[in-house]
C-alpha positions in Angstrom: 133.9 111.4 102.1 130.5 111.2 100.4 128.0 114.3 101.0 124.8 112.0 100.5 122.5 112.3 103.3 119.5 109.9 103.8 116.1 110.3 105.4 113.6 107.6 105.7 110.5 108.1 105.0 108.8 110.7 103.0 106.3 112.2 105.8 105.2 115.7 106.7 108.5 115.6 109.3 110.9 113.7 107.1 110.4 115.6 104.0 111.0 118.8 106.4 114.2 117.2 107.6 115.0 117.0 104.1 114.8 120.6 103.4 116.9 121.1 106.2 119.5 118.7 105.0 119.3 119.9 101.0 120.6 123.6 102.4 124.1 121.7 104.1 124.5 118.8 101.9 124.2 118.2 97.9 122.5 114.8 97.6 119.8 114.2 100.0 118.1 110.9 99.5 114.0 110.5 100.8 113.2 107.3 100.8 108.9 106.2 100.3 107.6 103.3 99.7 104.9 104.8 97.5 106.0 104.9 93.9 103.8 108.0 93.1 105.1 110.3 95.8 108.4 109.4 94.8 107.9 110.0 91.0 105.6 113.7 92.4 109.0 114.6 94.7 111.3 114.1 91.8 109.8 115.4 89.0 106.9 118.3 90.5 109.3 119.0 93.5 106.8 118.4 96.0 105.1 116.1 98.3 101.4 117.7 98.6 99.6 115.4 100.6 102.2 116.1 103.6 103.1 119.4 102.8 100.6 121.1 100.7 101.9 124.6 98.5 105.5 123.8 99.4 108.3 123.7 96.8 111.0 121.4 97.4 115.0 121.8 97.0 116.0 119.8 93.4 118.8 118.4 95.0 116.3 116.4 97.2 116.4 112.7 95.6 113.4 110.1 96.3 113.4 106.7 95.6 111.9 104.0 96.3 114.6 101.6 96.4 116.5 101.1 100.2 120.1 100.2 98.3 119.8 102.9 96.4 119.0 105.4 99.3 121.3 104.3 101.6 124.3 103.2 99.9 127.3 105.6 100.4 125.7 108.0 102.7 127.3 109.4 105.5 124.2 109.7 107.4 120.6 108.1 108.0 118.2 109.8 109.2 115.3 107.6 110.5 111.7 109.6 110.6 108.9 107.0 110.1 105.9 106.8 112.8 106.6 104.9 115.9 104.4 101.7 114.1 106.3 101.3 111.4 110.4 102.1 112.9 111.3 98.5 113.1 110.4 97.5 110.1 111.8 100.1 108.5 115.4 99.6 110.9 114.7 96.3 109.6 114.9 97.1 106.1 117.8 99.3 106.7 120.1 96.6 107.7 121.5 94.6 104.9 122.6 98.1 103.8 124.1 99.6 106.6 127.4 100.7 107.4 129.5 101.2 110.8 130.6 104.2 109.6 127.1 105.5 108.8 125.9 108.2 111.3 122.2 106.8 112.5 119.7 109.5 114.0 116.2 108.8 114.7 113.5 111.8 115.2 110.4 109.8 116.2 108.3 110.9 119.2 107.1 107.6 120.6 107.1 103.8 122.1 106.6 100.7 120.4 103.2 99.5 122.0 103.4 96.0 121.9 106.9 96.3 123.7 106.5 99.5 125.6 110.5 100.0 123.9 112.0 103.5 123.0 112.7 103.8 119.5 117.0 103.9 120.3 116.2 100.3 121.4 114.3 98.8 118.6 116.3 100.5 116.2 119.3 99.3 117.9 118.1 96.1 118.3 117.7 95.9 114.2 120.9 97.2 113.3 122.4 95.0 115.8 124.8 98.2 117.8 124.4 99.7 121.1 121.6 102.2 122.1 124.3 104.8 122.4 125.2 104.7 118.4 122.0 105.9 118.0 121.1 109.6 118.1 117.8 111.4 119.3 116.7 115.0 117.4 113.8 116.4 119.3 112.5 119.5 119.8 110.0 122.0 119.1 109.4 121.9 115.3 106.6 121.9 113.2 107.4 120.7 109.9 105.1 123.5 108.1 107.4 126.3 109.9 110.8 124.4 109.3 110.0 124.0 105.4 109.3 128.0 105.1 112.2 128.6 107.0 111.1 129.9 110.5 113.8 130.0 112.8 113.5 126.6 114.2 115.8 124.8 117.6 115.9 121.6 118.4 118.2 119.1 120.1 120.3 116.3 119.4 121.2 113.8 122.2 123.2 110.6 122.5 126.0 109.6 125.4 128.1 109.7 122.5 129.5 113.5 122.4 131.4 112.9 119.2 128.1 111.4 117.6 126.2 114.1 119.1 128.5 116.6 117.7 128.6 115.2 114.0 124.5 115.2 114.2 124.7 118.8 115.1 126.8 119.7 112.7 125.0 117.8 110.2 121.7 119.9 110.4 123.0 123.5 111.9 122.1 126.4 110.0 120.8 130.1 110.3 116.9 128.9 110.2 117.6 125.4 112.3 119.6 125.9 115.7 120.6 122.6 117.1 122.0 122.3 120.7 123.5 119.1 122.1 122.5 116.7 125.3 124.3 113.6 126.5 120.8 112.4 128.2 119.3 110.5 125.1 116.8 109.0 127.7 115.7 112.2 128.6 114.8 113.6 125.5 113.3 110.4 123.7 111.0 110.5 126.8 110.5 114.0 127.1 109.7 114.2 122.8 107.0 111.2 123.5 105.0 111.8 126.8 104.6 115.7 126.2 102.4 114.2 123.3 99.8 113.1 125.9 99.5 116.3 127.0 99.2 117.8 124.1 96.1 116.0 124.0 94.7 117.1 127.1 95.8 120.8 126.1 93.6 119.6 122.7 90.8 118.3 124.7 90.4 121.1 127.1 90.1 123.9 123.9 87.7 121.4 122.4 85.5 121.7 125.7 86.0 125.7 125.8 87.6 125.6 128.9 90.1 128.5 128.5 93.3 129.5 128.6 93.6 129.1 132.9 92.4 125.6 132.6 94.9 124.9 130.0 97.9 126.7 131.6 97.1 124.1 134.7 97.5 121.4 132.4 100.3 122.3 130.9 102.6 123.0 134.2 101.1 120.1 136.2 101.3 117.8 132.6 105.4 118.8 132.6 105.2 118.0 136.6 103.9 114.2 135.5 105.9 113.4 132.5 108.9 114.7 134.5 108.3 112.5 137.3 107.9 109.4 135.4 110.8 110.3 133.2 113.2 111.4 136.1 112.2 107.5 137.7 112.8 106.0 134.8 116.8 107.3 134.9 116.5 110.8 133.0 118.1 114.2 134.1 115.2 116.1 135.6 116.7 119.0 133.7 115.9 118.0 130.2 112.6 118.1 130.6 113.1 121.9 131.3 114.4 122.1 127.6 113.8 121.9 124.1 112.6 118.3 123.9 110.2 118.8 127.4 108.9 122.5 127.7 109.7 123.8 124.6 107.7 120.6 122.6 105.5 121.0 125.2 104.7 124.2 124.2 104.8 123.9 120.4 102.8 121.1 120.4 99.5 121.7 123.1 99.2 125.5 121.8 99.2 125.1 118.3 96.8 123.7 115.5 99.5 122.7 113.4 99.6 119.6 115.9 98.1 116.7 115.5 97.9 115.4 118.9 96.1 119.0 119.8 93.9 118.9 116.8 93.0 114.9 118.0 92.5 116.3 121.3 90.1 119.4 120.2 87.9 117.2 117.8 87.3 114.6 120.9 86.6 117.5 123.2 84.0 118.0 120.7 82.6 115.1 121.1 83.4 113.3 117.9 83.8 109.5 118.5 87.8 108.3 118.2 87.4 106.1 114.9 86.2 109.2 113.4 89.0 111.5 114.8 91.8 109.1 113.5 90.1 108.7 109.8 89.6 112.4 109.4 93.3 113.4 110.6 94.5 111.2 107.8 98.3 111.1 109.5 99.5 109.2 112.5 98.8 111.1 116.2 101.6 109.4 118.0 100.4 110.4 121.5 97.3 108.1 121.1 99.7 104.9 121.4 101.9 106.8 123.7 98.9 106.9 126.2 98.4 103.4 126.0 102.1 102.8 126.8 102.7 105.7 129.4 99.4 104.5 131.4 101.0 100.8 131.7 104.4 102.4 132.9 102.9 104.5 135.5 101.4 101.3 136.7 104.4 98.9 136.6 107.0 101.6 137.9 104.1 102.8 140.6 104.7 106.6 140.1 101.3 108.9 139.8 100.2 110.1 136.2 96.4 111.4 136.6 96.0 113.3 133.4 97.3 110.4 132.2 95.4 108.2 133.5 92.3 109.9 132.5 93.1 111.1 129.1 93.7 106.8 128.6 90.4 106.3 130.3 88.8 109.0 127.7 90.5 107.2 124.5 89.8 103.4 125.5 87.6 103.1 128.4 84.4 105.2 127.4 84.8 108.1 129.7 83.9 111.3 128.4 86.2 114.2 128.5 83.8 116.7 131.1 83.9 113.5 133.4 88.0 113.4 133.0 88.0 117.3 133.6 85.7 116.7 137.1 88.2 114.2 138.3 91.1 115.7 138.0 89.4 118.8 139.7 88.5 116.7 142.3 91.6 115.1 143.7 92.9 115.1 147.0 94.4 118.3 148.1 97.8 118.6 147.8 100.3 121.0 148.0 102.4 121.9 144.6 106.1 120.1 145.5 104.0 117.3 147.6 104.0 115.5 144.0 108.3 115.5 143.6 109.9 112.8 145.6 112.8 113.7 147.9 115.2 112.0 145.4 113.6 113.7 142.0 114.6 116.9 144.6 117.8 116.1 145.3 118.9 115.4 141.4 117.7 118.1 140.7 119.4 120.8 143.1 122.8 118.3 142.9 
């Protein structure tokens, strides 16, 4: 069997991935649509505007061409921003395989369809949801590339797909741990994003570290609670792809979605947050998408719904703060549902 791996696209993430698969596998095929970053990764070995100072692997192949990069791999791995997945699934198709091992490592919804990535990219390659597997996790691409010990997980119902994902990416700097609960951990990877914000929000407004430990347990609390009635094991978001991305991402300034969320604490205007980031913050659409869940499914989200009422509707982030600190008293469990209870202790 062939040892050609394939990532799409040529991000900060996917280009990491990359690195990752260049230790395991001799061909690794990166796929841009930008000729020059291409024609930078192949013949300077790196891909500054993601990754700036970083050397990559020469057995790290990009092109520009989607035959070229997919035909005869083994594996696809799918890494573009939630915006652009389908067209890229879409792209994918005339060249894919059955055989073809198809993992996704996207933290987000489609807006417009409120969809998990599994779906839309199942819906393109025309298979089931459970072909498809999820790698999430905490993982910066800046530490992965330098080779920090790095763990994520990789989640499908499918153990035997779950298994060859694993074993396509494990190595002594990147653990990988299996999980049957897909759902769990696509939900898990996207909604801590939102939080990630607040966590970003409250530093910007030099609030501390107490007001941003609150955040962080009660933002878990939420995002499990929406996640657990939406058909996901309440575990998972006890794991790598809830508390441990949780983590990774509200605490550290390698994040975008905390460096968003700082720079509006600030007081600098949204348009101007998104042009100076210069890369997508995937938990600005994921607010949008988590706030019309909460609604349709009726289950509470308040730093939810204020961080969407700070990014769309004009409130300003001291305001947010105030109501939140203002709620109803409650007591800590009153929040988890007898059933969320029960799955949990079953």
């Amino acid at each position: 069997m062939s040892d050609k791996v394939t990532v799409l696209v040529a991000g900060s993430w996917g280009t990491a991935l990359a690195t990752v698969l260049a230790a395991n596998h001799s061909e690794v095929y990166l796929w841009t649509r930008k000729p020059e970053q291409a024609a930078e990764i192949n013949e300077a070995h790196t891909n500054h505007h993601f990754l700036p100072g970083v050397k990559l692997p020469g057995n790290i192949i990009a092109t520009t061409d989607m035959e070229t990069a997919v035909s005869g791999s083994k594996a696809v791995v799918i890494v573009a921003p939630s915006s652009g997945v389908r067209q890229v699934a879409h792209s994918l198709k005339p060249f894919w395989k059955e055989d073809m091992l198809c993992i996704h490592a996207t933290k987000g919804f489609e807006t417009e369809t409120m969809k998990r990535m599994s779906t839309v990219i199942s819906e393109e390659l025309g298979c089931s949801e459970g072909d498809i597997v999820v790698l999430s996790g905490p993982s910066h691409a800046e530490e992965v590339v330098r080779l920090c010990p790095t763990t994520v997980v990789v989640a499908s119902p499918d153990e035997s797909r779950a298994k060859a994902a694993q074993g396509l990416f494990i190595n002594n700097d990147f653990r990988v741990y299996t999980n049957r609960d897909q759902l769990g951990v696509e939900l898990a990877g996207a909604l801590k994003n939102i939080i990630a914000l607040g966590a970003g929000l409250s530093d910007g407004l030099g609030f501390g570290d107490n007001a941003k430990a609150a955040l962080l347990t009660r933002g878990l609390a939420e995002i499990s609670r929406v996640g657990v009635e939406m058909g996901a094991n309440p575990l998972t978001f006890s794991g790598l792809a809830g508390l441990g991305d949780l983590v990774v991402t509200a605490t550290s300034q390698h994040s975008r979605n905390w460096r968003a969320g700082s720079m509006l604490g600030q007081g600098q205007p949204l348009n101007e947050v998104l042009d100076s980031m210069g890369m997508v913050v995937e938990g600005i659409r994921t607010t949008e998408v988590a706030y019309a869940i909460s609604l349709k499914l009726g289950v509470q989200m308040p730093i939810t719904d204020q961080i969407y009422h700070v990014l769309f509707k004009g409130r300003t982030p001291r305001n947010a703060v105030e109501a939140l600190m203002g709620r109803d008293r409650k007591t800590e469990m009153e929040a988890i549902s007898q059933e969320t209870w029960e799955q949990w202790h079953s």
